[in-house]
TORVEXGU-401153 format. One record per residue: residue number from 1; x, y, z of N, C-alpha, C, CB in turn. Coordinates in steps of 0.2 Angstrom, whole numbers, padded with zeros to 4 digits, always signed. Glycine has a CB too. Example, Ala and Ser with C-alpha at 12.3 -4.5 7.8 and 13.67 -1.06 7.14 Angstrom:
<atoms>
+------+--------+---------+-------+---------+----------+-------+--------+---------+-------+---------+----------+-------+
| balo | n.east | n.north |  n.up | ca.east | ca.north | ca.up | c.east | c.north |  c.up | cb.east | cb.north | cb.up |
+------+--------+---------+-------+---------+----------+-------+--------+---------+-------+---------+----------+-------+
|    1 |  +0066 |   -0028 | +0039 |   +0062 |    -0022 | +0039 |  +0066 |   -0016 | +0039 |   +0057 |    -0022 | +0045 |
|    2 |  +0064 |   -0011 | +0035 |   +0068 |    -0005 | +0036 |  +0064 |   +0000 | +0039 |   +0070 |    -0003 | +0029 |
+------+--------+---------+-------+---------+----------+-------+--------+---------+-------+---------+----------+-------+
</atoms>
This chain:
<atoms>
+------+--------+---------+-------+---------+----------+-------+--------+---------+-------+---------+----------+-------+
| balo | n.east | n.north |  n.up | ca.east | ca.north | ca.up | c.east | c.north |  c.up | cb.east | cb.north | cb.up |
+------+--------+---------+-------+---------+----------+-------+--------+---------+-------+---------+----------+-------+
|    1 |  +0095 |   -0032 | -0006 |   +0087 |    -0032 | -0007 |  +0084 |   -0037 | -0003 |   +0086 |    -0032 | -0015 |
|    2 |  +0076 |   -0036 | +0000 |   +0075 |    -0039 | +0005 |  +0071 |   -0043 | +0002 |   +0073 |    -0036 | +0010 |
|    3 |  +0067 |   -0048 | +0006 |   +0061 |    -0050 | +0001 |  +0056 |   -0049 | +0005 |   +0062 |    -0059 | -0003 |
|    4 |  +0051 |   -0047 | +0000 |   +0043 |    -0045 | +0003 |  +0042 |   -0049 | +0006 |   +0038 |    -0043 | -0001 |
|    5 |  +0038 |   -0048 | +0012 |   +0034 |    -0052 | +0015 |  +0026 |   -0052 | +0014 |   +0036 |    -0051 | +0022 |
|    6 |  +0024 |   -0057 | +0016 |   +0017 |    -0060 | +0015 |  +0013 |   -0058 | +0020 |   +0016 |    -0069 | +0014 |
|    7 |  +0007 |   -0049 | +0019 |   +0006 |    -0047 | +0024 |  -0002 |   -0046 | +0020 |   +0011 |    -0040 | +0026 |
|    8 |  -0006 |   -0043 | +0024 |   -0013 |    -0042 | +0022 |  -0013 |   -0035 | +0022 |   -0018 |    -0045 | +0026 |
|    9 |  -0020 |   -0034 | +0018 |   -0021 |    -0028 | +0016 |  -0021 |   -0022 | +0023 |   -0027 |    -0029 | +0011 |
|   10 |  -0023 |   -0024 | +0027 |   -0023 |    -0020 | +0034 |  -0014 |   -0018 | +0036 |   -0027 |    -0027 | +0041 |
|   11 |  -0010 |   -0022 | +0036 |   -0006 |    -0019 | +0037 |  -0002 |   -0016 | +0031 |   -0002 |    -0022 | +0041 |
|   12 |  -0003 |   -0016 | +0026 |   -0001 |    -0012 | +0019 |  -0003 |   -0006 | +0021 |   -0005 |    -0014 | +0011 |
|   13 |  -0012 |   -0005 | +0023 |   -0013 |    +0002 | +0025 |  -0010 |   +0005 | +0029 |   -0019 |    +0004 | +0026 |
|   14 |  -0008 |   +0002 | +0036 |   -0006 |    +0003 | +0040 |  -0001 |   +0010 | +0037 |   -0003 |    -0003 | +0042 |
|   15 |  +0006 |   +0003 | +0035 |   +0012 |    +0006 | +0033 |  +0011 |   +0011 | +0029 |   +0015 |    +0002 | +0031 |
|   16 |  +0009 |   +0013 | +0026 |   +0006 |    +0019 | +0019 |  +0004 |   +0022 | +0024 |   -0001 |    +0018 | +0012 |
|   17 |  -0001 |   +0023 | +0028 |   -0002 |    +0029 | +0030 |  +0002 |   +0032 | +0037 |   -0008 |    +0029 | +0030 |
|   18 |  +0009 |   +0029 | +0033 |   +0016 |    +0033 | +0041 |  +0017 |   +0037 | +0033 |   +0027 |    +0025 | +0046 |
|   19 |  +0017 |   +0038 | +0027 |   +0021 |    +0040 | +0022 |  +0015 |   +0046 | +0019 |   +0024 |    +0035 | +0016 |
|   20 |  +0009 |   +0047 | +0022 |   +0002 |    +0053 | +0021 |  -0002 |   +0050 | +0016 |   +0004 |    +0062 | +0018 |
|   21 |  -0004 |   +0041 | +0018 |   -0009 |    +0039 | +0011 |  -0014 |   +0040 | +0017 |   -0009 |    +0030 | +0007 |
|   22 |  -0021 |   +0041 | +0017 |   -0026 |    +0041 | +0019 |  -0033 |   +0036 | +0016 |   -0026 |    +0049 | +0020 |
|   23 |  -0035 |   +0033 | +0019 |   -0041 |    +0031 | +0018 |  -0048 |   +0032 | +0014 |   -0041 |    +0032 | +0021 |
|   24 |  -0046 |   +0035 | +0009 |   -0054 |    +0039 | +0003 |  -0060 |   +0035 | +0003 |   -0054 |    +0040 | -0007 |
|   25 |  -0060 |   +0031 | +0001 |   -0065 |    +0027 | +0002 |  -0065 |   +0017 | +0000 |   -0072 |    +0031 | -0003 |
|   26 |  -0071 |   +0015 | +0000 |   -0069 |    +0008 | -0003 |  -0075 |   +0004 | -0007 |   -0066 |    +0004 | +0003 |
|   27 |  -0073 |   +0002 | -0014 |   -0080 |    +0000 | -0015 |  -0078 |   -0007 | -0017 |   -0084 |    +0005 | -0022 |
|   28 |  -0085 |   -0011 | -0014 |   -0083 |    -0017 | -0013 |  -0077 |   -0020 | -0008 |   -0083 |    -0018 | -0019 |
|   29 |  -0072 |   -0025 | -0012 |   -0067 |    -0026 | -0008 |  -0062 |   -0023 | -0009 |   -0066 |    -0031 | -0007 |
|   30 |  -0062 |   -0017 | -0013 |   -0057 |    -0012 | -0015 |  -0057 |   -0006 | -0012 |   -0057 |    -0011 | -0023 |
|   31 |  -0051 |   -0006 | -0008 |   -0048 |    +0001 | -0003 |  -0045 |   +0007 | -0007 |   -0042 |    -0002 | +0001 |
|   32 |  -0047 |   +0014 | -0008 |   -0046 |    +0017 | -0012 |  -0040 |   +0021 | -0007 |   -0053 |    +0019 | -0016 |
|   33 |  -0038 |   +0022 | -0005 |   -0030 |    +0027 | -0003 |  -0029 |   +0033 | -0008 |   -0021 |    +0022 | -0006 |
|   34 |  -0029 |   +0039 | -0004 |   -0026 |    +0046 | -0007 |  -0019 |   +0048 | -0001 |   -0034 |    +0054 | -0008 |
|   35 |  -0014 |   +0050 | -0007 |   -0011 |    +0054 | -0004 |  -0014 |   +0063 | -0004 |   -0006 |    +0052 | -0007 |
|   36 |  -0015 |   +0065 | +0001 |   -0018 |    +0072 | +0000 |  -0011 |   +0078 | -0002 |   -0023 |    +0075 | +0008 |
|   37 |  -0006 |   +0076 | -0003 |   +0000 |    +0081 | -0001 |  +0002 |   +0079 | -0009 |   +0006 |    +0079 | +0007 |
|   38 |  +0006 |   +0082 | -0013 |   +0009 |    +0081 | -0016 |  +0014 |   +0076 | -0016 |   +0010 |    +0085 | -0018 |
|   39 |  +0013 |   +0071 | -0022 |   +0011 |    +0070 | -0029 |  +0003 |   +0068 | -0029 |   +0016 |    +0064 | -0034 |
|   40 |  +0001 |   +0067 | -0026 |   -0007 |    +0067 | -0025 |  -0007 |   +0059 | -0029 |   -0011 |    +0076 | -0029 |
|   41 |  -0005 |   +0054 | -0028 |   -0006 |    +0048 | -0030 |  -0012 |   +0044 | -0027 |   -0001 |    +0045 | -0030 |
|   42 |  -0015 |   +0041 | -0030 |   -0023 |    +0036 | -0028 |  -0019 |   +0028 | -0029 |   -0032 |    +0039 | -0035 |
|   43 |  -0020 |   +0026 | -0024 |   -0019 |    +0018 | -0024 |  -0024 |   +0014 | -0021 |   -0013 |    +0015 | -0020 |
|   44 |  -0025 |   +0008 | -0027 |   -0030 |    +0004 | -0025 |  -0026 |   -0003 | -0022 |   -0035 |    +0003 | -0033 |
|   45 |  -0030 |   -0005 | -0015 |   -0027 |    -0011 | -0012 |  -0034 |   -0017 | -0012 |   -0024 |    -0008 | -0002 |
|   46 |  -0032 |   -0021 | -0014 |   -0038 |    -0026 | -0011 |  -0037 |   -0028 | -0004 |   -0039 |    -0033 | -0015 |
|   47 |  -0043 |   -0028 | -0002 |   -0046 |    -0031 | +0006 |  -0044 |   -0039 | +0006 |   -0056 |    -0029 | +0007 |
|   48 |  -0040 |   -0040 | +0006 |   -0038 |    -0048 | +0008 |  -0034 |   -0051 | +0014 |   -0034 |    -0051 | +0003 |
|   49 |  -0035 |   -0056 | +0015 |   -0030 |    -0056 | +0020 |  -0025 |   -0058 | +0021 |   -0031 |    -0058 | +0023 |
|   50 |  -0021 |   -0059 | +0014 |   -0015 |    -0059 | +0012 |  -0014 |   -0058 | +0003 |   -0012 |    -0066 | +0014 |
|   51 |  -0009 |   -0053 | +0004 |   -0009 |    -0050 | -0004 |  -0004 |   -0054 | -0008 |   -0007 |    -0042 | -0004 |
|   52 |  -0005 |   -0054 | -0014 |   -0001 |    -0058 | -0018 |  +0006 |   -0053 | -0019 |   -0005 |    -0062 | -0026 |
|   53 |  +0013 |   -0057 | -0019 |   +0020 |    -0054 | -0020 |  +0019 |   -0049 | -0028 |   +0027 |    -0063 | -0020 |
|   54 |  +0015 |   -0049 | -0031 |   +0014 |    -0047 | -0036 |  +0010 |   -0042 | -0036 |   +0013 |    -0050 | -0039 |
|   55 |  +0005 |   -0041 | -0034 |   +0000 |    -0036 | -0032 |  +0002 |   -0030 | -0026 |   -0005 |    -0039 | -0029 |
|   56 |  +0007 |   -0033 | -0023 |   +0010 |    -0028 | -0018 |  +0016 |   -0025 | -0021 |   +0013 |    -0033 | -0010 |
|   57 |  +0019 |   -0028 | -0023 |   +0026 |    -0024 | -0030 |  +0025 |   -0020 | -0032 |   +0028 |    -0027 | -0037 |
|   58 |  +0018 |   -0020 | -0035 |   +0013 |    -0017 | -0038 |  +0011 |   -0011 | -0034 |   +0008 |    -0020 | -0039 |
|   59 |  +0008 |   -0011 | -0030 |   +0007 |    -0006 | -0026 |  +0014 |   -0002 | -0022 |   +0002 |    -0010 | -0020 |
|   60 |  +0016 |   -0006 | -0022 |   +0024 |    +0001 | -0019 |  +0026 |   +0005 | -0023 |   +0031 |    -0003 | -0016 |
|   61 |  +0027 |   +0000 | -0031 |   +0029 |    +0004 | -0035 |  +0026 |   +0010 | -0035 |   +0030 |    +0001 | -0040 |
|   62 |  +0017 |   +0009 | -0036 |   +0013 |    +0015 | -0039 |  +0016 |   +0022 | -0031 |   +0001 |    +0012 | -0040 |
|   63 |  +0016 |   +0017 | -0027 |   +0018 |    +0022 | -0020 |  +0024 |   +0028 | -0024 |   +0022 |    +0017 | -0012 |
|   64 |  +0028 |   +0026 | -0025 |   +0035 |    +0029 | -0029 |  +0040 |   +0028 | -0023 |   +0035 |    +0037 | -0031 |
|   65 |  +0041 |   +0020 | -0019 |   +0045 |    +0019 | -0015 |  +0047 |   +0014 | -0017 |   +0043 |    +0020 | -0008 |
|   66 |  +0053 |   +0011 | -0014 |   +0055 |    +0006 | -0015 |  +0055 |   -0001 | -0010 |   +0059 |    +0008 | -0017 |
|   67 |  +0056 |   -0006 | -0010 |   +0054 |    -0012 | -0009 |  +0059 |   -0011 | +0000 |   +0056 |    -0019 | -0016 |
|   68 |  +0064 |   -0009 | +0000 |   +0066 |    -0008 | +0007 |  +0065 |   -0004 | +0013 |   +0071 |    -0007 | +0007 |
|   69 |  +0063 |   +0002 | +0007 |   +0058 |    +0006 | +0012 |  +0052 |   +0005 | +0013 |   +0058 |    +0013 | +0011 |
|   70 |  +0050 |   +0001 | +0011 |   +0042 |    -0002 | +0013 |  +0041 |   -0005 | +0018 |   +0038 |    -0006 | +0008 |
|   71 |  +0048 |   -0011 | +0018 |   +0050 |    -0014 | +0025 |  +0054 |   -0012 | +0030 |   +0052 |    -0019 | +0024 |
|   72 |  +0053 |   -0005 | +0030 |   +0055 |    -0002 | +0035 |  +0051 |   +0001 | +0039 |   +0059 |    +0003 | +0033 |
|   73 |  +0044 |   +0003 | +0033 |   +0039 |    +0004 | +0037 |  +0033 |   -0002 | +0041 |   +0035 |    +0008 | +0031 |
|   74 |  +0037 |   -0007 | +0038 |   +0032 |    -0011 | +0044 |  +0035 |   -0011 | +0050 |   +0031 |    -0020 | +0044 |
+------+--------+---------+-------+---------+----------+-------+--------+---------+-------+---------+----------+-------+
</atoms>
């Protein structure tokens, strides 16, 4: 198992959207991600410039991927 790396919220979206997260909108400093394809999941990313190792866990998990394929996608 790898260990996550300390990335910002720009390339999180990046990487998500090689897997069909798209862009919906953003209110405030919160980035709102849809997957349009099924399972049709919504993730919320904060706009930072580095995300905490806990908040990104977070987020991959709600993706339904796991932590090696996430760094596969950077």
């Amino acid at each position: 198992m790898s260990k996550l790396p300390i990335i910002s919220a720009k390339q999180a979206i990046t990487a998500l959207s090689q897997i069909g997260y798209e862009i919906d909108h953003q209110t405030g400093s919160h980035i709102i991600l849809r997957n349009y394809k099924y399972p049709y999941r919504r993730l919320t990313i904060p706009n930072h410039k580095s995300l905490a190792k806990g908040t990104l866990r977070g987020i991959i998990k709600q993706a339904g991927i796991t932590k090696d394929e996430f760094i596969k996608l950077l």
